[in-house]
C-alpha positions as CSV (number, residue, x, y, z in Angstrom):
1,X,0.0,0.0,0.0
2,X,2.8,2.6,0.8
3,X,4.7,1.8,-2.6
4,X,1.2,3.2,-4.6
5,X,0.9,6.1,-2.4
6,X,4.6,7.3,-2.9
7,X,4.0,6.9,-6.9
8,X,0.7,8.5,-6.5
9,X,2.6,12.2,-7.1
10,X,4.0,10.4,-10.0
11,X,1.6,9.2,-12.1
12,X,-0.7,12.4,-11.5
13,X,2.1,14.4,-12.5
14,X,2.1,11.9,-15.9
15,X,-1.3,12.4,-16.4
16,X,-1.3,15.8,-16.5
17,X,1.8,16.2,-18.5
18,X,0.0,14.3,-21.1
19,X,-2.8,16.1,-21.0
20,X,-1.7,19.1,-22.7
21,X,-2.0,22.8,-21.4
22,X,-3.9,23.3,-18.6
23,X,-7.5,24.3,-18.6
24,X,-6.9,27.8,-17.0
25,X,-4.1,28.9,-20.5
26,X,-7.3,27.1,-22.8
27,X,-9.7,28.7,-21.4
28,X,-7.5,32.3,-21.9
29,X,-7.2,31.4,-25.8
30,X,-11.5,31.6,-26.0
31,X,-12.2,34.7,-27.1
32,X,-14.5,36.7,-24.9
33,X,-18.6,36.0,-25.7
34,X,-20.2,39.2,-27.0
35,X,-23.7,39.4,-25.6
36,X,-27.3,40.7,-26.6
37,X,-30.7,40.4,-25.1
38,X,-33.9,40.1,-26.4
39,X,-37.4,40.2,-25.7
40,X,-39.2,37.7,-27.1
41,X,-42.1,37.9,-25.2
42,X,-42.7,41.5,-26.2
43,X,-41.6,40.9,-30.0
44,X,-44.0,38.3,-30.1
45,X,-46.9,40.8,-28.7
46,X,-45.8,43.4,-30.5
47,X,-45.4,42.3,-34.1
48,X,-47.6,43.2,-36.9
49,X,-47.7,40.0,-38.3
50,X,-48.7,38.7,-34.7
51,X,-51.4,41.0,-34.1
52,X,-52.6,40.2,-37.6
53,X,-52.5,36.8,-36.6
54,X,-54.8,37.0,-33.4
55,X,-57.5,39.5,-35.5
56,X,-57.5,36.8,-38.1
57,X,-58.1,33.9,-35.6
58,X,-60.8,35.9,-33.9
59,X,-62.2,36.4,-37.4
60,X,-62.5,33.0,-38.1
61,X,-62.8,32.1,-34.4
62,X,-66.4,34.4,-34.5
63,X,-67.2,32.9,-38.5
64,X,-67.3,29.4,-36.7
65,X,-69.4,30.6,-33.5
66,X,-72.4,31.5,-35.9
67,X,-72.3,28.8,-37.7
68,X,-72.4,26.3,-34.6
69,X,-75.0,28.4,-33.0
70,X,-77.3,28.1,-36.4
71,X,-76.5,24.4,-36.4
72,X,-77.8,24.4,-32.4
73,X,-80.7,26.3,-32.8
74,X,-81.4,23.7,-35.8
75,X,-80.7,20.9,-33.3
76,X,-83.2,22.2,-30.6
77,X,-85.9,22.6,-33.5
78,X,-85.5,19.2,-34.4
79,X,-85.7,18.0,-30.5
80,X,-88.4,20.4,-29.9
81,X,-90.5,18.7,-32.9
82,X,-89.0,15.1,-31.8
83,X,-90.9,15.6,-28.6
84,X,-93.7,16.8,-30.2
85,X,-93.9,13.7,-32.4
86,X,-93.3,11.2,-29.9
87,X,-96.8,10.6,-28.9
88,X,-98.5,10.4,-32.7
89,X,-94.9,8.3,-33.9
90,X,-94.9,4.0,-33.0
91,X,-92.4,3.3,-30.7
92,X,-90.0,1.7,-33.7
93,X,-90.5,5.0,-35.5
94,X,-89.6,7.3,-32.7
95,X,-86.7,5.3,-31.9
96,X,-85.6,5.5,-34.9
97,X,-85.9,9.5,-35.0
98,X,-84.5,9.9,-32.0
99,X,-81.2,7.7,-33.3
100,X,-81.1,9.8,-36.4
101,X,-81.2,12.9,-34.0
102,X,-78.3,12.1,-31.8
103,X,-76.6,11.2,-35.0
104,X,-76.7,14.8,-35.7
105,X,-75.8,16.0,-32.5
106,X,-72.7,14.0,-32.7
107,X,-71.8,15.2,-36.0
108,X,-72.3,18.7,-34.5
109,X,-69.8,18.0,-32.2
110,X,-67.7,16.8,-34.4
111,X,-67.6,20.0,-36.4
112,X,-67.0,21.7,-32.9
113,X,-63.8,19.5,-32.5
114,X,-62.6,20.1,-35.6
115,X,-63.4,24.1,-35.9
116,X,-61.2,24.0,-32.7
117,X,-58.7,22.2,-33.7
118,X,-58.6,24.3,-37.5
119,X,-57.9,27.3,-35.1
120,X,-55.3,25.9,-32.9
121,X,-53.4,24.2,-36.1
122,X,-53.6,27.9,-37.7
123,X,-52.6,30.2,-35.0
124,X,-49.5,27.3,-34.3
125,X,-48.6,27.3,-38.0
126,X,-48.6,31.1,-38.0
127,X,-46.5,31.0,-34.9
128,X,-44.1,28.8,-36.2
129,X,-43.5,31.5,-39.2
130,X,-43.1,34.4,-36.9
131,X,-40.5,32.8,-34.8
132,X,-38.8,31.7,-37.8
133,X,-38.4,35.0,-38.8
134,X,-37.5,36.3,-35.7
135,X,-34.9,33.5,-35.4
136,X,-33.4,34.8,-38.6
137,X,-33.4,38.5,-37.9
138,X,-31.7,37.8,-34.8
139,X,-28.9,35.2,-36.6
140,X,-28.3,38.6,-39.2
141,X,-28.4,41.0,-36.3
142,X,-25.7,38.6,-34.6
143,X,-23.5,38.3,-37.5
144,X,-23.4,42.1,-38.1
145,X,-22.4,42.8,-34.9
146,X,-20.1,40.2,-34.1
147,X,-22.2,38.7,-31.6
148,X,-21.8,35.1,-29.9
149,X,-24.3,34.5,-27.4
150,X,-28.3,35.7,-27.6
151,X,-29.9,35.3,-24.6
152,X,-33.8,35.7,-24.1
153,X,-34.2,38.5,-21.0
154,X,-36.8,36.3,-19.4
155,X,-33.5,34.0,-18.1
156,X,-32.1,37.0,-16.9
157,X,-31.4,39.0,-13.7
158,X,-30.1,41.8,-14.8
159,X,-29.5,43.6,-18.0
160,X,-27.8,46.7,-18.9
161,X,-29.6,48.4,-21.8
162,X,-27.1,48.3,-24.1
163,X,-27.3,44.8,-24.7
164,X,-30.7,44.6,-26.2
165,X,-31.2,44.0,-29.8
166,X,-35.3,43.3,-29.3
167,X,-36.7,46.9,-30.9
168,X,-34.2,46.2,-33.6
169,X,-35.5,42.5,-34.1
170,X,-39.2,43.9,-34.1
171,X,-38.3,47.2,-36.2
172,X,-37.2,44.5,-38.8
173,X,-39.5,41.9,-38.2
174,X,-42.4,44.6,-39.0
175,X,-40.8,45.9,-41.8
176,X,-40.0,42.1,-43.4
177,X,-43.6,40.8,-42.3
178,X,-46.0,43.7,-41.6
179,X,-48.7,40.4,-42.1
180,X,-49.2,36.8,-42.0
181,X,-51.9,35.3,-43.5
182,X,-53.1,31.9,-41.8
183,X,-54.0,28.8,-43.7
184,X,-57.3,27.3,-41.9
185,X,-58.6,24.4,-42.8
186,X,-56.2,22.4,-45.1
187,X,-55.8,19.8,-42.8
């Protein structure tokens, strides 16, 4: 046990002699990181082509409203006259109605799913776009100014104002994509 311990210096000393230069002289040759902020959050509030995109869901969003509300109103008519029926109609017959009716209630639904679904898939897709662009507009910005590291302010404790780039990236972004216009219903 004591002959390890007294080449213990030894072989440490081999190890790091092999190892090359130390961490502290690599870590000198990496040139300092050159910082920016940005705001995400706000860009993504801010934008044109992001408030275009919420007025254009809400558009579609209140196209869809009226036409479920005229197919519910239809839907109460028919359970309205169902009811009315159900004492003239044999029981076969007003089974059979009333199958045909909840048939149409679940195909209601149905369209309720998918109008949903049309708008989520839409708004997403248009999302995707915008922080595409943002993403590029922020890779330019960085290469003009010789930046290395972007950092979005929410995962920040402090910044110093000079280091934001986000008015830049939304004065672009605006200029590049004043609108967006959504795709509904291709899937």
């Amino acid at each position: 046990m004591i002959r390890y311990l007294v080449f213990a210096p030894f072989i440490l000393f081999a190890l790091l002699s092999f190892h090359g230069a130390s961490p502290i002289a690599k870590a000198q040759d990496i040139a300092p990181a050159v910082i920016a902020i940005v705001e995400i959050e706000v860009i993504m509030r801010d934008a044109s082509a992001a408030q275009s995109i919420q007025a254009q869901v809400e558009a579609k969003r209140g196209q869809y409203q009226a036409e479920i509300s005229a197919e519910e109103a239809r839907l109460r008519e028919l359970e309205q006259e169902l009811a009315r029926q159900r004492s003239v109609l044999s029981p076969d017959a007003y089974t059979k109605r009333r199958q045909e009716f909840e048939g149409d209630v679940a195909a209601v639904q149905r369209i309720v799913v998918d109008r949903r679904r049309e708008l989520e898939q839409a708004y997403a897709g248009g999302v995707r776009q915008l922080q595409l662009e943002i993403s590029n507009i922020i890779t330019e910005i960085a290469a003009e100014r010789g930046i290395t590291l972007v950092v979005p302010e929410a995962q920040t404790l402090f910044v110093d104002k000079s280091l934001r780039i986000s008015r830049e990236v939304l004065q672009r972004l605006n200029e590049r994509l004043p609108d967006l216009t959504l795709q509904f219903g291709l899937n």
